[in-house]
C-alpha positions as CSV (number, residue, x, y, z in Angstrom):
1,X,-30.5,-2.9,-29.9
2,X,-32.0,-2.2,-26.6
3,X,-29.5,-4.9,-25.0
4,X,-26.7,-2.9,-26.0
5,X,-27.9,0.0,-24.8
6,X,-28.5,-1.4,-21.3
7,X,-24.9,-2.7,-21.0
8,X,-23.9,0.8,-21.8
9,X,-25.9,2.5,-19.5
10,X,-24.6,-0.1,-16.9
11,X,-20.9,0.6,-17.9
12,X,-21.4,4.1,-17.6
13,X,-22.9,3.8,-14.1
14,X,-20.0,1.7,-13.4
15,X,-17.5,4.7,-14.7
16,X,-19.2,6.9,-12.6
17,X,-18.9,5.0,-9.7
18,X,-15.6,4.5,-10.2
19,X,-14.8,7.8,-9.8
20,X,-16.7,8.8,-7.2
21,X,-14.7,5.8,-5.0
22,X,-11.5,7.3,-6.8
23,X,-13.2,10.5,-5.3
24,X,-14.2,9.5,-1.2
25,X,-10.5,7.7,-1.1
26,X,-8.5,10.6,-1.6
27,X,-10.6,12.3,0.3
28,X,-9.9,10.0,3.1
29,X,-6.5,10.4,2.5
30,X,-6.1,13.8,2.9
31,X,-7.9,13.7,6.2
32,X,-5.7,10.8,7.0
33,X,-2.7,12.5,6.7
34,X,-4.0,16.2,8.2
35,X,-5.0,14.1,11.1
36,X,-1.8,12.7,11.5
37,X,0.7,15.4,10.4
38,X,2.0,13.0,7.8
39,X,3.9,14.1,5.1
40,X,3.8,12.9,1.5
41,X,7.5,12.7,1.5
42,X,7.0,10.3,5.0
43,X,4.7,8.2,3.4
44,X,6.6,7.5,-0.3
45,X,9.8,7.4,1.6
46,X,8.2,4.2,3.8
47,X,6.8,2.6,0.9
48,X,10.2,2.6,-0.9
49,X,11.6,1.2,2.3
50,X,9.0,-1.4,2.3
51,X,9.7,-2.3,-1.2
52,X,13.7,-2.1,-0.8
53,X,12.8,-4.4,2.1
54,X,13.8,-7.6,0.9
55,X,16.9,-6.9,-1.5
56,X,18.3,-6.2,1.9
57,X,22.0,-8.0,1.3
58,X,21.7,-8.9,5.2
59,X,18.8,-11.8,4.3
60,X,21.2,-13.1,1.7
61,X,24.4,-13.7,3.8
62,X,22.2,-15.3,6.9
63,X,23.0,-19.3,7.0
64,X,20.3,-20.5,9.3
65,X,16.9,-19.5,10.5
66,X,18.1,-17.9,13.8
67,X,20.3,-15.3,11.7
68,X,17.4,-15.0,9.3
69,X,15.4,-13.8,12.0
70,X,17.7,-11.6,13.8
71,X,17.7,-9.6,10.2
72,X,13.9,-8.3,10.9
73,X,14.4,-4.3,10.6
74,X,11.7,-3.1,13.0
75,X,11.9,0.4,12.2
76,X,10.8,-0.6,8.9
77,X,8.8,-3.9,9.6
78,X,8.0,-3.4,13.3
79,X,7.3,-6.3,15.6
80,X,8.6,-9.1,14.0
81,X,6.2,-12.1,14.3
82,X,9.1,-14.9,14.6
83,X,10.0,-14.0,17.8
């Protein structure tokens, strides 16, 4: 009996934290983006771009590695390493 009350104890140290991480990273955040004057709006909208990223129709219609690499969006991607 007292086995399973050490693993509980442990899971609920674990649980706490958990949050407390959850806690100090949004935290973070928010400084992050009061430091930076970033929006939330900015910072969803690049992520979608990010995601959208490579259902670009451009990558599908290049025939050779040259025109594959000329597709690199840098405002989304910056510096492309390729080149």
């Amino acid at each position: 009996m007292a086995e399973n009350t050490d693993h509980q104890g442990h899971l609920k140290s674990l649980a706490e934290q958990q949050q407390i991480l959850a806690s100090e990273i949004e935290s973070k955040q928010r400084l992050l983006l009061k430091v930076t004057g970033a929006s939330t709006t900015d910072i969803v909208a690049k992520k979608q771009a990010l995601r959208d990223a490579p259902a670009d129709s451009s990558i599908d219609v290049a025939i050779n590695e040259s025109q594959l690499k000329s597709q690199w969006n840098t405002s989304i991607l910056g510096t492309s390493p390729y080149s």
